[in-house]
N, CA, C and O of each residue as an XYZ file, in Angstrom:
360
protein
N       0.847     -1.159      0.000
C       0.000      0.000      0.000
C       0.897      1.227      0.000
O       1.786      1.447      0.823
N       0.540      2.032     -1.069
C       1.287      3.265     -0.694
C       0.959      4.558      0.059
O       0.132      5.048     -0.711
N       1.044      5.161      0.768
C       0.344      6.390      1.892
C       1.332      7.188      1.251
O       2.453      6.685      1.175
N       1.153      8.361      0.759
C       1.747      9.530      0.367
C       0.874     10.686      0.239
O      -0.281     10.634     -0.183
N       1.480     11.723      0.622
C       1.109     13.083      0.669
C       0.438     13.474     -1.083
O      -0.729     13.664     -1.426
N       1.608     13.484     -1.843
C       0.624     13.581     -3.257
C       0.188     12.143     -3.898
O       1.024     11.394     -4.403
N      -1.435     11.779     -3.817
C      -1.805     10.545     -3.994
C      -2.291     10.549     -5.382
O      -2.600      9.553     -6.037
N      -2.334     12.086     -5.853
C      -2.920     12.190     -7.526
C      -1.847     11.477     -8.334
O      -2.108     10.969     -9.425
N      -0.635     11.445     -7.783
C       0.630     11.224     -8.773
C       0.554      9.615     -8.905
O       1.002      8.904     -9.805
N       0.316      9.494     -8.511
C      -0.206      7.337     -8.258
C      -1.174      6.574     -8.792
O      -1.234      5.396     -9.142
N      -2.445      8.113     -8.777
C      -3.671      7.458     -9.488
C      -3.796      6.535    -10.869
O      -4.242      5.432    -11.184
N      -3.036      7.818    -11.585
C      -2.909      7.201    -12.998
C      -2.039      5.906    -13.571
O      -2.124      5.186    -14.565
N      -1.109      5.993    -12.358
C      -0.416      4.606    -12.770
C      -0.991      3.160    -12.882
O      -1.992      2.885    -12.220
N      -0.419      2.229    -13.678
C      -0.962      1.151    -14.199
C      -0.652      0.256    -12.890
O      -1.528     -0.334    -12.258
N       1.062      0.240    -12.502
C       1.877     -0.884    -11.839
C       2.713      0.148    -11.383
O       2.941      1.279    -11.815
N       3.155     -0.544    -10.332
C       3.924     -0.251     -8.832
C       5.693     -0.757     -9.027
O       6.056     -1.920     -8.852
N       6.662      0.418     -9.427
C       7.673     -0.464     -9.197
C       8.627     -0.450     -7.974
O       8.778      0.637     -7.417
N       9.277     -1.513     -7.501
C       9.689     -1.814     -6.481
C      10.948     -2.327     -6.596
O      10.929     -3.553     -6.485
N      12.368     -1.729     -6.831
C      13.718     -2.544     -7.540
C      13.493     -3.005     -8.689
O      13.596     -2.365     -9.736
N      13.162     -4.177     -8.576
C      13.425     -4.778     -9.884
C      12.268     -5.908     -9.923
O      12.330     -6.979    -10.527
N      11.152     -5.398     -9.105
C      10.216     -5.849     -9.454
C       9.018     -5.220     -9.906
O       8.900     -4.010     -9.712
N       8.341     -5.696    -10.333
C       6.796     -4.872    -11.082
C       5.561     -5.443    -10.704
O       5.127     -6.593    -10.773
N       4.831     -3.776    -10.055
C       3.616     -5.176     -9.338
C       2.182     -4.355     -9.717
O       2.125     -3.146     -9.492
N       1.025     -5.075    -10.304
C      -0.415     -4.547    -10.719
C      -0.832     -3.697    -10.034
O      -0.814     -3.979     -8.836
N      -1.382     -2.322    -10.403
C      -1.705     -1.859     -9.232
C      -3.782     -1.999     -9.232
O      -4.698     -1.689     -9.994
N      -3.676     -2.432     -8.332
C      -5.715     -3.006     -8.040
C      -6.224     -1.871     -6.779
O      -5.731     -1.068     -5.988
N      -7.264     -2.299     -7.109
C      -8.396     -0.728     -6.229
C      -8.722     -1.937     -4.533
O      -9.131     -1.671     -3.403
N      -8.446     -2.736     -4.950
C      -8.938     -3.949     -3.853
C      -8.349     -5.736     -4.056
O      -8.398     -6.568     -4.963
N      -7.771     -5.689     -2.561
C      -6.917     -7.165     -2.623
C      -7.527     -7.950     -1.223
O      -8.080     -7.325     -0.318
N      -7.352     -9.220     -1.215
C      -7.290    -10.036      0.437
C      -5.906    -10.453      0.851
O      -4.905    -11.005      0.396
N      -6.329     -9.949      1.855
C      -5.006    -10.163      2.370
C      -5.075    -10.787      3.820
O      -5.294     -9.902      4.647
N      -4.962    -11.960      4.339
C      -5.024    -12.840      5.712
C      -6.041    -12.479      6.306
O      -6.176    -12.302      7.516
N      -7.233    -12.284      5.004
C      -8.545    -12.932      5.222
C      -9.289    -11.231      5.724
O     -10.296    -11.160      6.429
N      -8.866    -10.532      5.419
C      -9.252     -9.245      5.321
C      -9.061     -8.406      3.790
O      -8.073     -8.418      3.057
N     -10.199     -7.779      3.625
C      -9.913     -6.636      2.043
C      -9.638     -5.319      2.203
O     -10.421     -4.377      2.332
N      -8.095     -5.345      2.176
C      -7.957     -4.069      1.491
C      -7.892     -3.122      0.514
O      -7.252     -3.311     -0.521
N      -8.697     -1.785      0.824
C      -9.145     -0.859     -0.358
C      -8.007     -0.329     -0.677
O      -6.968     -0.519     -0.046
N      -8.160      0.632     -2.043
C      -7.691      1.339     -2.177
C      -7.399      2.446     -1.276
O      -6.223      2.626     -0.960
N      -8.337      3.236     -0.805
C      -9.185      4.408     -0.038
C      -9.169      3.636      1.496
O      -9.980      4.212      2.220
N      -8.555      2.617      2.135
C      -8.421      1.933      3.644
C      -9.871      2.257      4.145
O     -10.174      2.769      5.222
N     -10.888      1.760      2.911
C     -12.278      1.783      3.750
C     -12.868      0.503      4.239
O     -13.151     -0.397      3.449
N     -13.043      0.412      5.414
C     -13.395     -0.612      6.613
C     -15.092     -1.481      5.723
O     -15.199     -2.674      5.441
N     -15.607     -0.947      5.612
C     -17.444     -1.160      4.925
C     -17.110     -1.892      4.088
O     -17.867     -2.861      4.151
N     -16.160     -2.063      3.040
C     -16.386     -2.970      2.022
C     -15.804     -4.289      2.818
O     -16.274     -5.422      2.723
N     -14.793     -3.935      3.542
C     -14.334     -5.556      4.403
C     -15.715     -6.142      4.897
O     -16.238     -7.074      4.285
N     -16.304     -5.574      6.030
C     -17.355     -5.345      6.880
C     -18.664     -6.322      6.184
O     -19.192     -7.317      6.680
N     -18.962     -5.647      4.860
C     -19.496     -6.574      4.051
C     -19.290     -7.990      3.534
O     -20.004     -8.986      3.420
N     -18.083     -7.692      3.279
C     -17.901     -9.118      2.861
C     -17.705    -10.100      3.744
O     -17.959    -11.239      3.351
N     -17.151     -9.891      5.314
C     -17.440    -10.718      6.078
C     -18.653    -10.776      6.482
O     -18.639    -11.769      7.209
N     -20.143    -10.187      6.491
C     -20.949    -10.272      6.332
C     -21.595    -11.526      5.216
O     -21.999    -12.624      5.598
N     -21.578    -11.143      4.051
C     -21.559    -12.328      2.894
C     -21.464    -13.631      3.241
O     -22.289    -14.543      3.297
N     -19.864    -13.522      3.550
C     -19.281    -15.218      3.967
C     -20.145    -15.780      5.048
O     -20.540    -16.946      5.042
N     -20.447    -14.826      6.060
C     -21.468    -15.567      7.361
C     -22.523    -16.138      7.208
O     -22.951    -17.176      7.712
N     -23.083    -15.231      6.277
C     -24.520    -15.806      5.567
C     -24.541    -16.847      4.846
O     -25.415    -17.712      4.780
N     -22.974    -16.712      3.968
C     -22.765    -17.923      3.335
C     -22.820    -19.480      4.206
O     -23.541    -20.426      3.889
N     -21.934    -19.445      5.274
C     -22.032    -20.061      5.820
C     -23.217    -20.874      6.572
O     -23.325    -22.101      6.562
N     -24.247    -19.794      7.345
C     -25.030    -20.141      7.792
C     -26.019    -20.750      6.983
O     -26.277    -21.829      7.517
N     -26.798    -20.578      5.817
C     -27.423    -20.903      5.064
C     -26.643    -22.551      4.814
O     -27.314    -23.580      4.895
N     -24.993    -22.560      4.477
C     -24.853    -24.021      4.350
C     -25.421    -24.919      5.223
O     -25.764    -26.048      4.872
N     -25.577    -24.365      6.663
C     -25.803    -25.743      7.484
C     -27.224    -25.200      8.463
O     -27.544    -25.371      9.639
N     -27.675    -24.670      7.616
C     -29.613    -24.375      8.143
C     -30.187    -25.646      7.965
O     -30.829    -25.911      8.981
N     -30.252    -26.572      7.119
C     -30.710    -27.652      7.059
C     -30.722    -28.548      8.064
O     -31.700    -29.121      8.546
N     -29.427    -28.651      8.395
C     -29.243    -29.668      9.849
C     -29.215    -28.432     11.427
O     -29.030    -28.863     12.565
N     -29.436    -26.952     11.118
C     -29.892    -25.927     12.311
C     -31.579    -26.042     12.590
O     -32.171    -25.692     13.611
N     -32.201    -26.689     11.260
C     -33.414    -26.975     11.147
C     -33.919    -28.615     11.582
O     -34.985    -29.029     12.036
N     -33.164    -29.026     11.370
C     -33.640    -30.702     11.853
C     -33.927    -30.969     13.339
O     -33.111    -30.731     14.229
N     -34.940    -31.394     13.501
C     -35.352    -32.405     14.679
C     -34.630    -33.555     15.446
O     -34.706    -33.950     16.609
N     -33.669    -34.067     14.017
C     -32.807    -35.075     14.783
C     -31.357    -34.475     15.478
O     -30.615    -35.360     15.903
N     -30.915    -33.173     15.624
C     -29.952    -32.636     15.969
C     -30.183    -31.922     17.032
O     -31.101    -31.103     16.999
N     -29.265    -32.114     18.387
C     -29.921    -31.467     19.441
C     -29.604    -30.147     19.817
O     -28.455    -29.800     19.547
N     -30.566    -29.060     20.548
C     -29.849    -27.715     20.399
C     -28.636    -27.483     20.954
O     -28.255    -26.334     20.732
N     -27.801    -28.211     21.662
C     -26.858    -27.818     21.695
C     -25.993    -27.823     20.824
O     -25.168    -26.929     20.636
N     -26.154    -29.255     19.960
C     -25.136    -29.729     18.860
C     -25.240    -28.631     18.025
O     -24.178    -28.167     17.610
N     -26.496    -27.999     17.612
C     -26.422    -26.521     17.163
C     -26.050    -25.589     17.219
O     -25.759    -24.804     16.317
N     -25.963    -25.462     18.679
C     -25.586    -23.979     19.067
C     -23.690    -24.329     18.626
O     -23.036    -23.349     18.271
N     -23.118    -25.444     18.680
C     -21.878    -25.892     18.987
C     -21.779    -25.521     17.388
O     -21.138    -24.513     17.092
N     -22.226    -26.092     16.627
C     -22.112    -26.189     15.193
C     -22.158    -24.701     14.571
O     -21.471    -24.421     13.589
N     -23.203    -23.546     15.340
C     -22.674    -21.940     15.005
C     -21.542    -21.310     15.546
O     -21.116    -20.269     15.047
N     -20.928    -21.924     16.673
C     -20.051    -21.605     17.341
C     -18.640    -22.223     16.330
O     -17.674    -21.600     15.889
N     -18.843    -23.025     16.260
C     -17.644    -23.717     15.842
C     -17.435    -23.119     13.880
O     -16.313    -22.804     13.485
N     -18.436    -23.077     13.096
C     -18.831    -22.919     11.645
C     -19.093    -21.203     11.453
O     -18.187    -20.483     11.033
N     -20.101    -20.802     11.724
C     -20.800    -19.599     11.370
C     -20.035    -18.187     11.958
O     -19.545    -17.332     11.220
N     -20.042    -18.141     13.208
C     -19.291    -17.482     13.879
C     -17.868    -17.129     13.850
O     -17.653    -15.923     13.971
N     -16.796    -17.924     13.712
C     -15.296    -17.855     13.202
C     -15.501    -17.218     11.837
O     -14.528    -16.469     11.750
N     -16.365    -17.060     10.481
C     -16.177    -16.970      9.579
C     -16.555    -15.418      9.418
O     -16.167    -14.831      8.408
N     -17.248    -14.791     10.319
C     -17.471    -13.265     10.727
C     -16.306    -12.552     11.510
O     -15.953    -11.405     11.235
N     -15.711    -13.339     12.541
C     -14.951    -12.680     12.904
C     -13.367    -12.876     12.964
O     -12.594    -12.346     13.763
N     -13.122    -13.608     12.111
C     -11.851    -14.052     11.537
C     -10.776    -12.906     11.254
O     -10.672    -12.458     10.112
N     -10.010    -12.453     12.252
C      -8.673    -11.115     11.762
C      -9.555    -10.008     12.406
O      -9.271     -8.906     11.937
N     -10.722     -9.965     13.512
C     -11.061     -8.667     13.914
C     -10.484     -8.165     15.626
O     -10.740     -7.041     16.058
């Protein structure tokens, strides 16, 4: 990420060079399970760990819904599944 005082001078660039390496420059990356913006805005992370939770939860509503599973094994199964996937790197 670059933080600099003049940030117009950066905009237009394509790629980032670094010695003797050359690197894409993108508006948005993951990085150890967090997204960083361009602009270090928190809401688009926020969301998307949002997403994944839902994602998650919806996978295993079926057996959060069953009769043959007991509520604890449930509550264990959001604890253990649903929950880590919201707050993963906060």
């Amino acid at each position: 990420m670059i933080n600099t005082r003049n940030k117009l001078r950066f905009r237009d660039e394509k790629h980032l060079d670094v010695y003797n390496y050359e690197f894409e420059r993108v508006g948005e990356f993951k990085y150890l399970g967090s997204l960083i913006t361009e602009n270090s805005d928190n809401n688009t992370d926020i969301k998307a760990r949002i997403i994944g939770g839902n994602r998650s939860y919806y996978s295993v509503l079926p057996l959060l819904r069953s009769k043959a599973v007991s509520r604890t094994t449930k509550i264990r199964m959001y604890k253990t599944i649903t929950r880590p996937v919201v707050l993963y790197g906060s």
